[in-house]
C-alpha positions as CSV (number, residue, x, y, z in Angstrom):
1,X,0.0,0.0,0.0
2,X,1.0,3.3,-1.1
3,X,2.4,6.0,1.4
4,X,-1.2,8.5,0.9
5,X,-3.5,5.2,0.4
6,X,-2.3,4.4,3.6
7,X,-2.2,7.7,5.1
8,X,-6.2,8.4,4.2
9,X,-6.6,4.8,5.5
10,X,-5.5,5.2,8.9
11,X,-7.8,8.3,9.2
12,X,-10.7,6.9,7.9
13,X,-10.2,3.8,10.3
14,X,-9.6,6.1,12.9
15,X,-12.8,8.1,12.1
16,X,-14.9,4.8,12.4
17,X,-12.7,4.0,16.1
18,X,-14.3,7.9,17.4
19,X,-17.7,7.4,16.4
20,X,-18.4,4.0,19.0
21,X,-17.3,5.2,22.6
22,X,-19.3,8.0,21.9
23,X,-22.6,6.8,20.3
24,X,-22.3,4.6,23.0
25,X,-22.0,6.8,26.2
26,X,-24.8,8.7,24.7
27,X,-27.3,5.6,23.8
28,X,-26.9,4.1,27.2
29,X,-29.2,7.3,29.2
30,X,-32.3,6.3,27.0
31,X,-31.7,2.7,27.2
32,X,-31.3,2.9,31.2
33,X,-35.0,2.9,31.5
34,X,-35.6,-0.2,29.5
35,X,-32.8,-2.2,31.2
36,X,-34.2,-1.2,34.5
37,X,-37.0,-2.7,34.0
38,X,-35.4,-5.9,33.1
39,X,-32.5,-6.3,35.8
40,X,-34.0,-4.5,38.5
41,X,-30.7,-2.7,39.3
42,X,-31.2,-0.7,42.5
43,X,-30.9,3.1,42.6
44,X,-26.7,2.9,43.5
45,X,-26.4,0.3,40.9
46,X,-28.4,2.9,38.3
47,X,-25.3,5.3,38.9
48,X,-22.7,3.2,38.5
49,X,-23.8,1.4,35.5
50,X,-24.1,5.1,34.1
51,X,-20.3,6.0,35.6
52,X,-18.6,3.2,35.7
53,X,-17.4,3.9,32.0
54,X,-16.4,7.2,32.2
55,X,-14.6,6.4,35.9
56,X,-12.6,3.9,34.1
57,X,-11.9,6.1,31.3
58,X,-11.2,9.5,33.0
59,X,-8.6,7.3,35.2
60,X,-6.8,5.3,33.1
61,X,-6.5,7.9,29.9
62,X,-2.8,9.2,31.2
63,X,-1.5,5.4,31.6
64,X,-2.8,4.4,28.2
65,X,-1.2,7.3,26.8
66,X,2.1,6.5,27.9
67,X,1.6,2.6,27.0
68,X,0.9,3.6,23.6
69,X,3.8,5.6,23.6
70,X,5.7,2.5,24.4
71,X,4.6,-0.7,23.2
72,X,2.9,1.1,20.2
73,X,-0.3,2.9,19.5
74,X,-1.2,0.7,16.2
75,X,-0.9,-2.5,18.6
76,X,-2.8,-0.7,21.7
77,X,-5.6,0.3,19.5
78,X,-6.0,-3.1,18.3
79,X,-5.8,-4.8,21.8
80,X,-8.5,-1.7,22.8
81,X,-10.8,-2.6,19.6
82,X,-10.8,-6.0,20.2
83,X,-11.2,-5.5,24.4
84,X,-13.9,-3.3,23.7
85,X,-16.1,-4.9,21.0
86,X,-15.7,-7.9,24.0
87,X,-16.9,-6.0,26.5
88,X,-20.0,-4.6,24.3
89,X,-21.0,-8.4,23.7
90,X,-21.0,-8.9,27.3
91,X,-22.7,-5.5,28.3
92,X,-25.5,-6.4,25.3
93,X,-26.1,-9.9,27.3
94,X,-25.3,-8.7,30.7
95,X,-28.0,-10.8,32.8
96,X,-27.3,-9.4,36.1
97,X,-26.5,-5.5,37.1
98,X,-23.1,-6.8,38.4
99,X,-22.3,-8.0,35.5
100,X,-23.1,-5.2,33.8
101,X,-21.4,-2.6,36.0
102,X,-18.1,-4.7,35.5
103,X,-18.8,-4.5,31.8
104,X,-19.0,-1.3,31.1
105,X,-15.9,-0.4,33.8
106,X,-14.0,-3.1,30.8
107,X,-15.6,-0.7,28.3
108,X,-13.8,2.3,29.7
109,X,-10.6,0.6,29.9
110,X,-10.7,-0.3,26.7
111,X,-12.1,3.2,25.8
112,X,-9.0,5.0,27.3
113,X,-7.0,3.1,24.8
114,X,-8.0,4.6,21.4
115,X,-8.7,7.9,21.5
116,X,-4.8,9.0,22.6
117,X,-4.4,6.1,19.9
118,X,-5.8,7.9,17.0
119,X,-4.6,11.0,18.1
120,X,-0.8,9.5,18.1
121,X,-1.5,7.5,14.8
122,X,-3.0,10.5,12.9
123,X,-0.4,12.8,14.2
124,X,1.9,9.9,12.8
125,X,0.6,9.7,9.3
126,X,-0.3,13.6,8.2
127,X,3.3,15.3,8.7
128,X,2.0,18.4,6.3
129,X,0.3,21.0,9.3
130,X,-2.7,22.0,7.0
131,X,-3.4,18.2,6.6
132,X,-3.0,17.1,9.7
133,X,-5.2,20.1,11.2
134,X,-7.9,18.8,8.7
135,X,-7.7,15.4,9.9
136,X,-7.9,16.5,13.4
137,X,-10.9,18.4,13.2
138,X,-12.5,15.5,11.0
139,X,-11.7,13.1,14.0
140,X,-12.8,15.8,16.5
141,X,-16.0,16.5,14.5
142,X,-16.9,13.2,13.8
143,X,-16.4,12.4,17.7
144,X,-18.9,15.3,18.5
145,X,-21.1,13.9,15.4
146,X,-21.1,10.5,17.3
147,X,-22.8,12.6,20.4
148,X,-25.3,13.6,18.4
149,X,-26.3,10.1,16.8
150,X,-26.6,8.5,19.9
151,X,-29.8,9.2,21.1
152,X,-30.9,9.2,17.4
153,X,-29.7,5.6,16.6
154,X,-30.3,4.4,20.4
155,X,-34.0,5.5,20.0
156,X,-34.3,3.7,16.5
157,X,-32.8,0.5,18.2
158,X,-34.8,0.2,21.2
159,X,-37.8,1.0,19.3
160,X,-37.7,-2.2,17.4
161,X,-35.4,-4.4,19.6
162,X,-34.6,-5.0,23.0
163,X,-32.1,-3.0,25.2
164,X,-28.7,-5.1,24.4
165,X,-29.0,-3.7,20.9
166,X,-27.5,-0.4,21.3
167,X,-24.2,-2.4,22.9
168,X,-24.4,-4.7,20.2
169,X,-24.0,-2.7,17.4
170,X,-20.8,-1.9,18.8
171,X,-19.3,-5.1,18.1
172,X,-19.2,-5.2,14.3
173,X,-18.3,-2.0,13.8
174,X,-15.0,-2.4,16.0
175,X,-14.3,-5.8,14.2
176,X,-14.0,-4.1,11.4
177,X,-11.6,-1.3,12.5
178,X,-9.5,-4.1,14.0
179,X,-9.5,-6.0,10.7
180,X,-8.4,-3.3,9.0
181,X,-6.6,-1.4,11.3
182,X,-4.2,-4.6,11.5
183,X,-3.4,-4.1,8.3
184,X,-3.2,-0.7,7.3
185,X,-2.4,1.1,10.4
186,X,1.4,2.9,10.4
187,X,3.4,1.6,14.0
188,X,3.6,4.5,16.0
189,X,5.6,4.3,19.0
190,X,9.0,5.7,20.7
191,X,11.9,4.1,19.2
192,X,13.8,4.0,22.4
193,X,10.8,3.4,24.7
194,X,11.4,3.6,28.5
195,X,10.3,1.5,31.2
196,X,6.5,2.1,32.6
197,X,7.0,3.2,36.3
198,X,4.6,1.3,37.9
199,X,4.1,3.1,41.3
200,X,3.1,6.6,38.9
201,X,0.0,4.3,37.3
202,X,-1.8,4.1,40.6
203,X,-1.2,7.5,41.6
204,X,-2.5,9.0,38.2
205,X,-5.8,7.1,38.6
206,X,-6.3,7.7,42.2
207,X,-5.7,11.4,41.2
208,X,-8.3,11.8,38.3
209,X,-10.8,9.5,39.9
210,X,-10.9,11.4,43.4
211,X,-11.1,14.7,41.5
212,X,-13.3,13.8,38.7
213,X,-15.5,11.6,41.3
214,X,-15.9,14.8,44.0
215,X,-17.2,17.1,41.1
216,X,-19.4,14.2,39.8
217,X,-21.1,13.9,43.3
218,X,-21.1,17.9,44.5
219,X,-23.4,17.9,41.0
220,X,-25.3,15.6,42.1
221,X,-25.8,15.7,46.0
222,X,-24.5,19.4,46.7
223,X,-21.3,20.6,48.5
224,X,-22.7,19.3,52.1
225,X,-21.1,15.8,51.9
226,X,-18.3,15.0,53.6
227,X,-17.2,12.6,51.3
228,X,-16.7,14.8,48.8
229,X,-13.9,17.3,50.4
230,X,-12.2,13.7,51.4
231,X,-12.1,12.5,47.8
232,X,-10.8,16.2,46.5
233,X,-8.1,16.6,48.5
234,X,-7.3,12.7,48.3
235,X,-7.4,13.2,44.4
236,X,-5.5,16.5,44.5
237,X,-2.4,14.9,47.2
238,X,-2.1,12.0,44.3
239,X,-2.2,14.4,41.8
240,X,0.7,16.5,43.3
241,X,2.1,13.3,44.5
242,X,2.4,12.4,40.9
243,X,4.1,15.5,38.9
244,X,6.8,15.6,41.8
245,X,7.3,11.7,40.7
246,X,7.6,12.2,37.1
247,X,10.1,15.8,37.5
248,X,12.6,12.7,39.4
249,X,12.5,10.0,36.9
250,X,14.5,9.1,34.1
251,X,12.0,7.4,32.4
252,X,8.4,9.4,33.5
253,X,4.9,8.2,32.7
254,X,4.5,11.7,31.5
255,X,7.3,14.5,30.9
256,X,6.0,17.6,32.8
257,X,8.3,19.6,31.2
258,X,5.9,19.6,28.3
259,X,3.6,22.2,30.3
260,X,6.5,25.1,29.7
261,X,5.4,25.3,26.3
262,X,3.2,27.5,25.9
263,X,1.1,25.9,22.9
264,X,0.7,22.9,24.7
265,X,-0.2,24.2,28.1
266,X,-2.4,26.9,26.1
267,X,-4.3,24.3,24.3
268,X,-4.8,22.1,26.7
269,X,-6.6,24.6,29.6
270,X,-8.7,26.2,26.4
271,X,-9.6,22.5,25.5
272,X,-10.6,22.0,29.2
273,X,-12.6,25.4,29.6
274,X,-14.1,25.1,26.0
275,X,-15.4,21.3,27.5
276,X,-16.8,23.4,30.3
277,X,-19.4,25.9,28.2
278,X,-20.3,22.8,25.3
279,X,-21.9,20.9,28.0
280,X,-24.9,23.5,27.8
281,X,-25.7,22.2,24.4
282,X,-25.2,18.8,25.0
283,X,-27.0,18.2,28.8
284,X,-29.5,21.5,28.7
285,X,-30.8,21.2,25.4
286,X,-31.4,17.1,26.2
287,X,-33.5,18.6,28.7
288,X,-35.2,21.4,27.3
289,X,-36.5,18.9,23.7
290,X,-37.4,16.1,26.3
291,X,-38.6,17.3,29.3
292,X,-39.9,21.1,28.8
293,X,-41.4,20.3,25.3
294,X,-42.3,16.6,25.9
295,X,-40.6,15.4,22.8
296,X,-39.5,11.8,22.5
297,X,-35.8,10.5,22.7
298,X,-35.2,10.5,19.0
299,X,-37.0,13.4,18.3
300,X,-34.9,15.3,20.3
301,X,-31.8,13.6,19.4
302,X,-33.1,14.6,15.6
303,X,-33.8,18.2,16.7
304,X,-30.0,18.5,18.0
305,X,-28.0,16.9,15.0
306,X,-27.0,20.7,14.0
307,X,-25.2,21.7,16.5
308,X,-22.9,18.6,15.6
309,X,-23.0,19.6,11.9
310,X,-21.9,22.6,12.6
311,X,-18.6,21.1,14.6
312,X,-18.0,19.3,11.8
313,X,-18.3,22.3,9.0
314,X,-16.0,24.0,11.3
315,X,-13.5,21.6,12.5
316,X,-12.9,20.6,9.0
317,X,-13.6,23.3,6.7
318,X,-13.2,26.8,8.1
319,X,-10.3,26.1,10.8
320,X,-7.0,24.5,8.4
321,X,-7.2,27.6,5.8
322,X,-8.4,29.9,8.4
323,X,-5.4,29.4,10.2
324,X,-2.7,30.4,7.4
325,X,-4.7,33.9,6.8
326,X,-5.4,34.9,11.0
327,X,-2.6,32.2,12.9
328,X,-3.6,29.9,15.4
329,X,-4.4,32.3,18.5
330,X,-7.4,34.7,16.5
331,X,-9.0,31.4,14.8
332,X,-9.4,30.2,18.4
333,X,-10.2,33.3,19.6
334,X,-12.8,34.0,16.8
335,X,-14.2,30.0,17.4
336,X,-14.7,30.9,20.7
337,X,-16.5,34.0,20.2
338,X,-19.0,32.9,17.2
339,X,-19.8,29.7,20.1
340,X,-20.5,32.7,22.9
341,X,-22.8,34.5,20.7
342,X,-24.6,31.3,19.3
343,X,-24.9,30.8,23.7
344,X,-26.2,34.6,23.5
345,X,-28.8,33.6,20.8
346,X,-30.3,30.9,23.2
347,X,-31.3,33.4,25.3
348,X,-34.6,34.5,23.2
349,X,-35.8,30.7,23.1
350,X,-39.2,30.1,25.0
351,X,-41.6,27.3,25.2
352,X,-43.7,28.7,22.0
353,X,-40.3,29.4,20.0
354,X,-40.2,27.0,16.7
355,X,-37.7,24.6,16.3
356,X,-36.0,26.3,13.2
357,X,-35.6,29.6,15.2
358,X,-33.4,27.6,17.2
359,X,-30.8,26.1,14.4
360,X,-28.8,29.4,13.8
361,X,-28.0,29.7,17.2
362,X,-27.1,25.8,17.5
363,X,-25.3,26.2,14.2
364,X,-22.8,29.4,15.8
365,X,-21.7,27.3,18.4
366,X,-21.6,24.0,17.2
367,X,-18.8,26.1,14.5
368,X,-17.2,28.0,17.0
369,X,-17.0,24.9,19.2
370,X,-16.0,23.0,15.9
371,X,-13.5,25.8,15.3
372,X,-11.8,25.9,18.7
373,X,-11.5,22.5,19.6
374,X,-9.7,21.2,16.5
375,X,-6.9,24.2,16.4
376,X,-5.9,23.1,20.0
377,X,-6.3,19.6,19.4
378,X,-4.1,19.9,16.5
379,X,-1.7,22.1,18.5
380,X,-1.6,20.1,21.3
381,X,-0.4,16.7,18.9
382,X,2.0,19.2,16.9
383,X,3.7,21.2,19.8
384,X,5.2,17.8,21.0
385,X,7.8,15.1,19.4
386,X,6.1,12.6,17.7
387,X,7.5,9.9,20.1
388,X,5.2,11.8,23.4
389,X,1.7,12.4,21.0
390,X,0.4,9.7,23.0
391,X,1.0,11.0,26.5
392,X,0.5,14.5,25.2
393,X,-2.8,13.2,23.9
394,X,-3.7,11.9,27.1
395,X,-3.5,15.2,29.5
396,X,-5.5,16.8,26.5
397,X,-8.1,14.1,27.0
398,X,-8.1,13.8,30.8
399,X,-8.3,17.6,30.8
400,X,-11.5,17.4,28.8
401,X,-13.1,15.0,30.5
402,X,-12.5,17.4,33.6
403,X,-14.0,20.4,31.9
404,X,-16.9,18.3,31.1
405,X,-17.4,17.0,34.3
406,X,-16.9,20.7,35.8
407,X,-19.3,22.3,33.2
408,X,-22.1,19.8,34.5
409,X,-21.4,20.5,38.2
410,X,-22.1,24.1,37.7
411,X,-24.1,24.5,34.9
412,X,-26.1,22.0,36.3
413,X,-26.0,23.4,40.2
414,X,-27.1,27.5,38.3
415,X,-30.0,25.8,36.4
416,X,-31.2,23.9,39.7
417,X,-30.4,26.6,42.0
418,X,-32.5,29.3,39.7
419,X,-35.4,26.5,39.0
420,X,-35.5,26.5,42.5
421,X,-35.6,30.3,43.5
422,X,-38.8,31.0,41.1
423,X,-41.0,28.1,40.7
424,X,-44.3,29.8,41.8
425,X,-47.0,26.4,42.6
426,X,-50.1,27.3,42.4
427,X,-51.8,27.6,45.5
428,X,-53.4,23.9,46.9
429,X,-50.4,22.2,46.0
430,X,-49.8,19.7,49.5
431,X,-46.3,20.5,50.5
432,X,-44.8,17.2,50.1
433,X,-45.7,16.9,46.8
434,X,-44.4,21.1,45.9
435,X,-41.3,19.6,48.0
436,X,-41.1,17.3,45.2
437,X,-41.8,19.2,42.6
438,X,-39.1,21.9,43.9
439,X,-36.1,19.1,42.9
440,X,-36.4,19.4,38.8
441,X,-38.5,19.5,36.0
442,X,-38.7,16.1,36.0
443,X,-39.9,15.8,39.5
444,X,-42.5,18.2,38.6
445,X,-43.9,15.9,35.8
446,X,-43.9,13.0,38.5
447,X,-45.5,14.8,40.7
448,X,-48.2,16.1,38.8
449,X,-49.0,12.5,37.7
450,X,-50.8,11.9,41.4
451,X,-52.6,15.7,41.5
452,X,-55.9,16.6,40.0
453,X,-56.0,17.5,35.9
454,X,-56.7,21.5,36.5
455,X,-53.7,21.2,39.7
456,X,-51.5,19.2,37.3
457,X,-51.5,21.6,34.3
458,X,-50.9,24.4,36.3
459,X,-47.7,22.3,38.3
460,X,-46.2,21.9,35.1
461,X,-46.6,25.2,34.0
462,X,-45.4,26.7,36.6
463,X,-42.0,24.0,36.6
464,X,-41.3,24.5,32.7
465,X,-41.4,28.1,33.3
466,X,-38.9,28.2,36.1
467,X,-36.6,25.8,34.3
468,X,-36.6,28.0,31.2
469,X,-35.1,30.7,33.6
470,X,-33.0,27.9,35.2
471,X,-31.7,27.5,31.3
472,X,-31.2,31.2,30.4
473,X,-28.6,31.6,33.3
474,X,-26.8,28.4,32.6
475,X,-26.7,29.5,28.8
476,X,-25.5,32.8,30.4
477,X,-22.5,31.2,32.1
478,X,-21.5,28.9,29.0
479,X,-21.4,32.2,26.6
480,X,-19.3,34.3,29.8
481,X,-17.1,30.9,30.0
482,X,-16.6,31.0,26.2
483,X,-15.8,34.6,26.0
484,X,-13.0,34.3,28.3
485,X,-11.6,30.8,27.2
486,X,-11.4,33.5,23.9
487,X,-9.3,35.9,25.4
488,X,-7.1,33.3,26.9
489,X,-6.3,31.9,23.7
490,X,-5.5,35.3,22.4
491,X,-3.1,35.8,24.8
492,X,-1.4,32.2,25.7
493,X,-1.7,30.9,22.3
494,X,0.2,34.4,20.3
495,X,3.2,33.0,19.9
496,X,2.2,29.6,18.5
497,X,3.0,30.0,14.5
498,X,0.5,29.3,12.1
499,X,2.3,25.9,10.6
500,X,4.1,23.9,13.6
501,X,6.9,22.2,11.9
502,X,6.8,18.3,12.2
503,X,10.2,18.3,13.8
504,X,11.9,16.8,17.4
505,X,12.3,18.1,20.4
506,X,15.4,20.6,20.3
507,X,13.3,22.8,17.3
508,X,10.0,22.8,19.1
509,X,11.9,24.1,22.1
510,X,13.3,27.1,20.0
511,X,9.9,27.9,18.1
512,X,7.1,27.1,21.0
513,X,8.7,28.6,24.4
514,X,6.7,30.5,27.3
């Protein structure tokens, strides 16, 4: 096989590797209900069949990185391919909730294994800057498209079959990548590859898990619990524990000293913050199709494909040739910006708006989002050597899942903390039952199932109302988040010059310095 054949080949099959994890993570909220009522998991089991993917993911993404960069990234995608189309088999079948949980915690191992994977191999194959930013915002965009097509494909699956079905349609797909991943796939690896220092593995994990676990739980249960200050500062001592590890050895998991570059450090905290506003689109709007309009699942998975499009139009088309005409830092800057004001244009949505009022606005910051995301991810692969893309990969990764995690603490917490502050019940309601509705919108729907017709109507009224308000705010916060993510770029990512040269080490140091 020819040097380009082989080239667009390892994109494409890295293209068909993005879109599973995330149809999946995204199919398995609607098909919760319908394997609830199947296993009869309990209400702890619920949560952990929804987290124990993206625990195992989040905490294992800086270890697979630096595997990758040692025993190669071809051969640790194809061991992750073949792990996870395993795991999907056994998830589709699972006929216990145990069984299940321990599943999908396999899934995430195997998850944290391609996406650094790709990254490295892409970053391997396209060694021309305007190529190689295209093919990074293809991946990108066709990761974000995946989001997208979740609910959409999920909802078409479990309308005809039963709840296994969205984990099972994992397994060809990722048979087929391995196929041909194994045998057009470039090695990518470090020629001299170190030692993995063992003790750094656990440390990592224990980091990213007690930090990424104490957001996870202050969204959902508030800052009164204990237990979460305990696992923050026991996730933030193994985090520190860990970077004074790695500035001793010889042979680190992760070289820290790739953080006094400026492109890379730059890109990774706009990548993090940039996570942080997009969750608006991706939880709120869920929310608003589903639970304030009553649509179903795949309607609303439908109603919010473009958003996605838009990533896609400008991952892959406006960010490579934007770059050469306004440099890395304004095409960032300018993403970031178009994605605040398509936040802003959120603000004039109501209950009675159409649907198609609503596109522009998803459009803006699905580009600017599209924009952003792909200069830094492309940054971020071509401000390191090609022998630490995997590692570097992996911060960039572990940093997004972070700002995602983040962005749903506190979005969530404003849109629940202002749905609480105005719901106005109508008066009759019996205070245990306006205690109720007080939680969420969709309390307020279960609530009103048990009150009178005339008391109902007016319940839910009153709730869709207050969550609108609830979702103004949030949106408020994403567009001030975006905004200043844009003037950080500006300013840490000015330097950076418009077409990184594919060169080692000593170079980068002279081009991309603080």
């Amino acid at each position: 096989m020819n040097t380009s054949a082989r080239k667009w080949g390892t994109l494409a099959i890295c293209l068909l590797v993005a879109l599973v994890p995330n149809i999946d993570l995204t199919a398995l909220n609607q098909a919760v209900p319908h394997l609830s009522a199947d296993l009869h998991p309990s209400s702890t089991q619920i949560l952990w069949i929804a987290d124990a993917y993206g625990f195992a993911l989040a905490g294992l993404l800086i270890t697979m990185g630096g595997v990758g960069d040692r025993i190669g990234h071809k051969r640790l995608l194809l061991i992750g391919t073949a792990l996870f189309a395993a795991a999907s088999a056994v998830t589709a079948y699972a006929p216990t909730a145990e069984l299940l949980i321990a599943a999908r915690a396999v899934l995430g191992v195997a998850g944290a294994t391609l996406m650094p994977s790709c990254l490295s191999l892409i970053r391997r194959a396209f060694a021309e800057p305007k190529e190689r930013t295209m093919a990074v915002g293809a991946f990108m965009g066709v990761a974000g498209l995946a989001v997208g097509l979740g609910p959409v494909l999920g909802g078409a699956l479990l309308d005809h079959f039963w709840w296994g079905s969205v984990f099972l349609i994992n397994v060809p797909i990722m048979a087929a990548a391995l196929v041909a991943g194994a045998l057009v796939l470039p090695e990518s690896r470090n020629p001299v590859p170190g030692r993995i220092d063992l003790p750094s593995v656990p440390l990592s994990v224990a980091g990213v898990l007690g930090v990424v676990y104490a957001v996870k739980e202050a969204a959902a249960h508030g800052l009164d619990q204990q237990r979460i200050y305990v696992s923050a500062a026991a996730g933030v001592l193994a985090l520190a524990a860990f970077l004074i590890r790695q500035t001793r050895l010889d042979e680190p998991l992760i070289d820290v000293r790739l953080f006094r570059r400026a492109a890379f450090t730059g890109s990774v905290v706009t990548n993090m913050f940039a996570m942080f506003a997009l969750v608006a689109q991706s939880l709120i709007f869920s929310l608003f199709f589903q639970l304030a309009l009553g649509w179903s699942p795949l309607k609303a998975g439908l109603a919010g494909l473009p958003g996605a499009a838009g990533a896609v139009l400008g991952g892959v088309l406006l960010a490579p040739p934007l770059i050469a005409v306004l440099g890395r830092a304004r095409v960032v800057t300018a993403g970031m910006l178009i994605a605040a004001a398509g936040y802003t244009m959120y603000l004039t949505i109501g209950l009675d708006t159409s649907y198609w009022a609503m596109v522009p606005a998803m459009l803006l910051a699905g580009i600017g989002m599209g924009m952003g995301l792909t200069v830094t991810g492309d940054t971020v692969l071509a401000s390191v050597p090609k022998e630490r893309s995997g590692a570097a990969s992996a911060i960039s990764e572990t940093a997004t899942e972070l700002g995602g995690a983040l962005g749903m603490a506190v979005l969530g917490s404003v849109l629940n903390a202002v749905y609480r502050n105005v719901l106005d019940l109508p008066a009759g309601v019996p205070a245990p039952a306006a205690s109720a509705a007080a939680d969420s919108l969709g309390a307020a729907w279960q609530t009103a199932a048990g009150l009178p017709d005339a008391l109902a109507a007016q319940v839910v009224a009153a709730a869709r109302e207050a969550f609108m308000d609830g979702m103004h705010a949030a949106l408020v916060c994403s567009a001030g988040c975006a905004a200043l993510v844009a003037v950080f770029a500006l300013v840490t990512l000015r330097n950076v010059p418009k077409a990184i040269p594919d060169a080692e080490e000593p170079d980068l140091e002279k081009v991309i310095s603080l």
